[in-house]
C-alpha positions in Angstrom: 6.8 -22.4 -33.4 6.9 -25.7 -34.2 3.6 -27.2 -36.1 0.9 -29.0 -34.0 1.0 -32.2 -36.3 4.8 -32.2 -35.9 4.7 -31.9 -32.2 2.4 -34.4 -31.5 4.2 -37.2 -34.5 7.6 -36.4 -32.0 5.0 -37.2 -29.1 3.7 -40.5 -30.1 7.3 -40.8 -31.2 8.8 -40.7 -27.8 10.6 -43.5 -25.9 9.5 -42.0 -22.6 7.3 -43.4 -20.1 4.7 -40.2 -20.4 2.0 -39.7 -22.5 1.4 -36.5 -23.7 -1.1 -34.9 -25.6 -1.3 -31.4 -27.5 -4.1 -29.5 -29.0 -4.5 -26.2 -29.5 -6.0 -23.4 -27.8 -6.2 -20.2 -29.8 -2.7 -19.1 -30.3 -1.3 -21.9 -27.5 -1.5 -25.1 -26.5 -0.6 -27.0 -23.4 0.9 -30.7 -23.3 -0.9 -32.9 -20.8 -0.1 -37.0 -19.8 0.8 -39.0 -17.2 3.7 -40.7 -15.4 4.0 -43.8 -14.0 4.7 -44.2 -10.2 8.0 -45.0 -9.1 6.5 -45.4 -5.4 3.8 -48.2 -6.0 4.9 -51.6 -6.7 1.4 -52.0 -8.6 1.6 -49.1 -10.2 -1.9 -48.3 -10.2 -1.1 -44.7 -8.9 0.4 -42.3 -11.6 1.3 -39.0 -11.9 -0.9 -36.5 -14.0 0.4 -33.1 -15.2 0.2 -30.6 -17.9 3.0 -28.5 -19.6 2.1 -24.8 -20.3 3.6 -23.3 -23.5 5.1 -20.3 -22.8 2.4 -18.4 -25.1 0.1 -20.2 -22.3 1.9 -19.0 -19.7 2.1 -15.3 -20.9 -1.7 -14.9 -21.7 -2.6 -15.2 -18.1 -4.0 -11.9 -16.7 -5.1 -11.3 -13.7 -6.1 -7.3 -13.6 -7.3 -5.3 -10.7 -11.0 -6.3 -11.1 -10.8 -9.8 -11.3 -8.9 -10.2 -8.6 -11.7 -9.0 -6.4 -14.3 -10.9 -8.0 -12.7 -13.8 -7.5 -14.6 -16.1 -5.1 -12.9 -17.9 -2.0 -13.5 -21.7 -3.0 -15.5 -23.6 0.0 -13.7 -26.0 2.2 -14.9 -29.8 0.7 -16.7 -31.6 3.0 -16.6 -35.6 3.5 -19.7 -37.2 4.7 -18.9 -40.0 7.1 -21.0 -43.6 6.9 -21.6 -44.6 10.8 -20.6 -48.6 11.2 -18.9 -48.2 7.4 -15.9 -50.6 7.4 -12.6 -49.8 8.1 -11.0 -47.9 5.0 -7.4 -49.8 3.7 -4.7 -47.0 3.4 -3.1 -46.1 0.7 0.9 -46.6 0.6 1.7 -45.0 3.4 3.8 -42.9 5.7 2.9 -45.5 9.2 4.7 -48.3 7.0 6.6 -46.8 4.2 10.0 -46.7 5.9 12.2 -44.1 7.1 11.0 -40.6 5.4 12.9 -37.6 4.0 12.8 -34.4 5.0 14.0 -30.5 3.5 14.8 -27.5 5.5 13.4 -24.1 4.9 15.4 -21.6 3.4 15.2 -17.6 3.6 15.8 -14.9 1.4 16.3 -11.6 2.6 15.5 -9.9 5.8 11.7 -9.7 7.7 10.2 -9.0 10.9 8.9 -11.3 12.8 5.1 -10.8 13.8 1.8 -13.1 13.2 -0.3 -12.2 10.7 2.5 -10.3 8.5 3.6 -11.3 5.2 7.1 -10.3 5.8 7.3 -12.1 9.2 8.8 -15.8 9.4 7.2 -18.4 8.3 4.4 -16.7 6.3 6.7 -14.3 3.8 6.9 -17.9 2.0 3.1 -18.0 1.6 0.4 -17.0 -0.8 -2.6 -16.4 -2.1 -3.8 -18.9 -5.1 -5.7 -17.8 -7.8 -7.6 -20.1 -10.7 -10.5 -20.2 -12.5 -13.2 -22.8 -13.3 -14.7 -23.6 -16.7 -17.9 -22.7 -16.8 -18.0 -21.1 -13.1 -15.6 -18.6 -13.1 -12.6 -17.2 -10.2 -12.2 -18.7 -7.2 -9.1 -18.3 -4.5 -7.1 -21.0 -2.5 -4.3 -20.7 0.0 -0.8 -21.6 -1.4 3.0 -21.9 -0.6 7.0 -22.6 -1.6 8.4 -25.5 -0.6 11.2 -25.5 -2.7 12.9 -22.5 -4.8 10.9 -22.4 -7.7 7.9 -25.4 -6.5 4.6 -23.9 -5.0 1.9 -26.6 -3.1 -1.6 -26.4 -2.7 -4.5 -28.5 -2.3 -5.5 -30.8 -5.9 -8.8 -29.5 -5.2 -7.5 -26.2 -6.4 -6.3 -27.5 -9.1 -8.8 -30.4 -10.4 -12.2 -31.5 -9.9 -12.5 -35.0 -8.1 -14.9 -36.1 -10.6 -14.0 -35.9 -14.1 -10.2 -34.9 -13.8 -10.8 -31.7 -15.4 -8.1 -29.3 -15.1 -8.8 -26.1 -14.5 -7.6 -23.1 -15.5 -5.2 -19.0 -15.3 -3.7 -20.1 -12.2 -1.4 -17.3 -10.3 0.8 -17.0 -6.9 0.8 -14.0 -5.5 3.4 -14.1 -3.3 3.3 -12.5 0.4 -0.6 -11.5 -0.5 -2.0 -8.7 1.8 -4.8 -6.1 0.7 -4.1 -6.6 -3.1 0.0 -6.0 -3.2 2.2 -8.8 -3.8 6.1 -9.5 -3.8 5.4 -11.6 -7.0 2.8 -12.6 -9.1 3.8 -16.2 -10.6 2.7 -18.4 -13.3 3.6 -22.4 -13.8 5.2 -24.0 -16.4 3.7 -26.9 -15.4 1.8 -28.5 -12.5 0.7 -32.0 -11.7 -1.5 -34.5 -9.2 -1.4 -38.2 -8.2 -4.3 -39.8 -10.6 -5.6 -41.1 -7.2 -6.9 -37.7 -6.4 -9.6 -38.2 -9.3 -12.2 -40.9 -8.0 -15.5 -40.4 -9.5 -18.4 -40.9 -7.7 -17.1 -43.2 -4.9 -17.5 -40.5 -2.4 -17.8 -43.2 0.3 -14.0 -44.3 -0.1 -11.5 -42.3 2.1 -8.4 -42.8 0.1 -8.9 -40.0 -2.4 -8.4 -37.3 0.2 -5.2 -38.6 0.8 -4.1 -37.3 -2.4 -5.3 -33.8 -2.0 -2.3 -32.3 -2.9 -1.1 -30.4 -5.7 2.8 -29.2 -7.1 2.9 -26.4 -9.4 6.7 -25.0 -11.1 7.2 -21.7 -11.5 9.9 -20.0 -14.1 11.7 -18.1 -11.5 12.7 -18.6 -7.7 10.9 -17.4 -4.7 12.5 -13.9 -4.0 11.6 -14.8 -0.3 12.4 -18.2 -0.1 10.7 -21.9 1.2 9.1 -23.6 3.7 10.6 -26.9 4.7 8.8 -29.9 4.2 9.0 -33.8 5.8 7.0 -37.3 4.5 6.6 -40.5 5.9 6.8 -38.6 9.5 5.3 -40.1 12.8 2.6 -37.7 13.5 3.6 -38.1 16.9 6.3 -36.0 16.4 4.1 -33.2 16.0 1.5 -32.9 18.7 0.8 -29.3 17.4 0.8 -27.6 14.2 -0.1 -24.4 12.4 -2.5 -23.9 9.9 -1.5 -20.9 8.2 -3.6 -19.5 5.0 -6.5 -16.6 3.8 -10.0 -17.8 5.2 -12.7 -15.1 3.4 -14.2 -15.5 7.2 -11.6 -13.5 8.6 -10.9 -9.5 7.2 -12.2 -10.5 3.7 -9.3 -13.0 3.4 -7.0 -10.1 2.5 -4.9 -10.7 5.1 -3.0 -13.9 5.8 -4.5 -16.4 9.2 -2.7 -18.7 11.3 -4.6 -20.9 13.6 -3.2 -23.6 15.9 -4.4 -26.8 17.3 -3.1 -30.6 18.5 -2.4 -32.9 15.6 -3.9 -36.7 15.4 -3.6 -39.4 13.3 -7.3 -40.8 13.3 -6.9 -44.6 12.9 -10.6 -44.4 11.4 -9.1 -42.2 8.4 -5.6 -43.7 8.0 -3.9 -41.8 5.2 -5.0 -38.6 6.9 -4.0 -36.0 9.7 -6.3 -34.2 11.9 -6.0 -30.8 13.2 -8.1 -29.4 16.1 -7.7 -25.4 15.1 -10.8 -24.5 17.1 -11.7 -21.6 14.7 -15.2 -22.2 12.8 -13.9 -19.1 10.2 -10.8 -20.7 9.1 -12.7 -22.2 6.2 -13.4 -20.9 2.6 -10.2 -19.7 0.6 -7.7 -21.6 3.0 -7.8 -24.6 1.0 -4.5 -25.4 0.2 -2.6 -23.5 3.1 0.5 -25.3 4.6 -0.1 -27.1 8.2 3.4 -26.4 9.9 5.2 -28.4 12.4 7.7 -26.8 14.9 6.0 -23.5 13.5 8.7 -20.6 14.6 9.1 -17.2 14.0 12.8 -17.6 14.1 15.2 -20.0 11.7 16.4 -23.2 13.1 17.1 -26.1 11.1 14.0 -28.5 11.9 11.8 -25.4 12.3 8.7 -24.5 9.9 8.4 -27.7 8.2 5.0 -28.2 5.7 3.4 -31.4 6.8 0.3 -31.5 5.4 -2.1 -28.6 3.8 -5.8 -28.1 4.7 -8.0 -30.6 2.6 -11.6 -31.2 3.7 -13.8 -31.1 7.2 -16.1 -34.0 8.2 -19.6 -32.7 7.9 -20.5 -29.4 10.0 -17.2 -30.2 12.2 -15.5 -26.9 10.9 -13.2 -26.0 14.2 -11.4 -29.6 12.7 -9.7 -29.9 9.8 -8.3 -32.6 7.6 -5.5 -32.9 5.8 -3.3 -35.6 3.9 -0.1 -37.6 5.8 2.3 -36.9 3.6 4.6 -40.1 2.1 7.0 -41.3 -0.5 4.4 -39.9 -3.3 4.7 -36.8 -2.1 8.6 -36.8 -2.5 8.2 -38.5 -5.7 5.4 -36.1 -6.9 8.5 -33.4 -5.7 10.7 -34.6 -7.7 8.9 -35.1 -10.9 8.2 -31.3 -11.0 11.9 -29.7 -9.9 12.6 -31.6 -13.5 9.8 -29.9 -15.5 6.9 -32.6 -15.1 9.6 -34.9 -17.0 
């Protein structure tokens, strides 16, 4: 293995755009740094990641035990200002241009029936497990949207505050009752620095980046969701939230919850689904919201357009989640090549 000191000379070395730091953790280290945005003609949004070592990657265990200690992490809540001004959006999908759009893509055969792992859409789904410094397990909802790319909320990823990573994170693929099709580790994973904001809790913006990209080192056995940015939320009057709310049978088996989709103009960056169940809440964080949801393939069917964020308040039949745009195809792309 190479020697820290050399690692990070070649580091301050390189010509590329990144910055990336080492340091050592016991017998691994991790690389972490940022990438500028190819999306913002300010810049002022970059990309943040970190690089596991494969040492990293291979000391995360996740036995029996701990896996059932492990806490569903509570649905954030954003506290509305009555007569607050109008928040500016972000760069985003109502003026961005035309948008892009992938289509999912199976592997193997599955029944088709709500609430089963191995039915369509949801043998593409997950459960997400991390841990927080200091706090310990907690569990988020999770998905594939590409081959070997899982998304989840940055809130399972990274506290809003100080940017801290956190920590042992594993997809279990196809979760139900404590069996999994695959239990997956990333390489790397990454966030749009926009997600971290501080202590400006009145500013709406950072929920728009509530969205996180993790790469695994081997492809789905099952296959992807599809996925669409810069989309008119029009286009979808109703979607699917689909993850593992602790409210509902423990969150050992996976929920789906449907509801009409808005685009508040009060919230602009954001989507806003009416699911009508006050359960779906803790340990759903993260889980895909699916437009033209179908147990069935077609082309433009089951396509991830936003994952459960926040609620406003006590408002828990109503979710929020962010409109994805070109940073979310850019944030896409950054991790299919490695976080490079």
């Amino acid at each position: 293995m190479v020697s820290l000191s050399r690692l990070l000379e070649s580091l301050l070395q390189s010509k590329s755009r990144g910055v990336a730091l080492a340091f050592a953790t016991g017998c691994t280290f991790f690389l972490a740094g940022v990438a500028l945005s190819q999306t913002s003609p300010k810049a002022t949004n970059h990309i943040d990641f970190v690089i596991q070592s494969p040492d990293q990657e291979r000391a995360v265990r996740w036995n029996e035990g701990r896996l059932r200690n492990a806490k569903p992490l509570p649905i954030p809540v954003a506290k509305t200002t009555p007569g607050a001004p109008k928040p500016v959006p972000p760069s985003g999908p109502r003026s961005a241009g035309p948008g892009e759009s992938g289509p999912a893509h199976n592997v193997g055969a599955a029944d088709k029936m709500t609430g089963d792992p191995n039915s369509y859409p949801l043998r593409w789904a997950g459960k997400f497990f991390f841990s927080k410094p200091g706090e310990g397990d907690y569990i988020c909802s999770a998905q594939f949207i590409a081959p070997r790319i899982v998304l989840t909320a940055a809130h399972c990823v990274r506290d809003d505050n100080t940017g801290q990573w956190y920590r042992d994170f594993e997809f279990d693929l196809q979760y139900e009752r404590g069996k999994t099709t695959q239990k997956l580790t990333p390489k790397c994973f990454a966030t749009w620095s926009g997600w971290v904001h501080g202590s400006s809790d009145d500013d709406d913006r950072f929920w728009h980046f509530d969205y996180a990209m993790l790469l695994t080192g081997e492809d789905s056995k099952t296959g992807n969701f599809g996925w669409q940015y810069n989309y008119d939320p029009a286009q979808y009057p109703k979607a699917y939230k689909v993850g593992y709310p602790a409210d509902i049978l423990d969150g050992e088996v996976i929920q789906v919850d449907g509801g009409p989709l808005t685009a508040p103009e009060t919230r602009p960056g954001l989507v806003r689904l009416e699911h009508g169940n006050p359960n779906n809440t803790g340990g759903s964080s993260g889980g895909a919201w699916v437009g033209n949801y179908s147990t069935s393939l077609t082309q433009d069917s089951n396509r991830v357009i936003s994952v459960t964020s926040h609620h406003v308040n006590d408002e828990t039949t109503v979710s929020f989640g962010p409109e994805f745009d070109q940073n979310f195809k850019g944030l896409m792309d950054f991790v299919q090549r490695g976080c490079k």
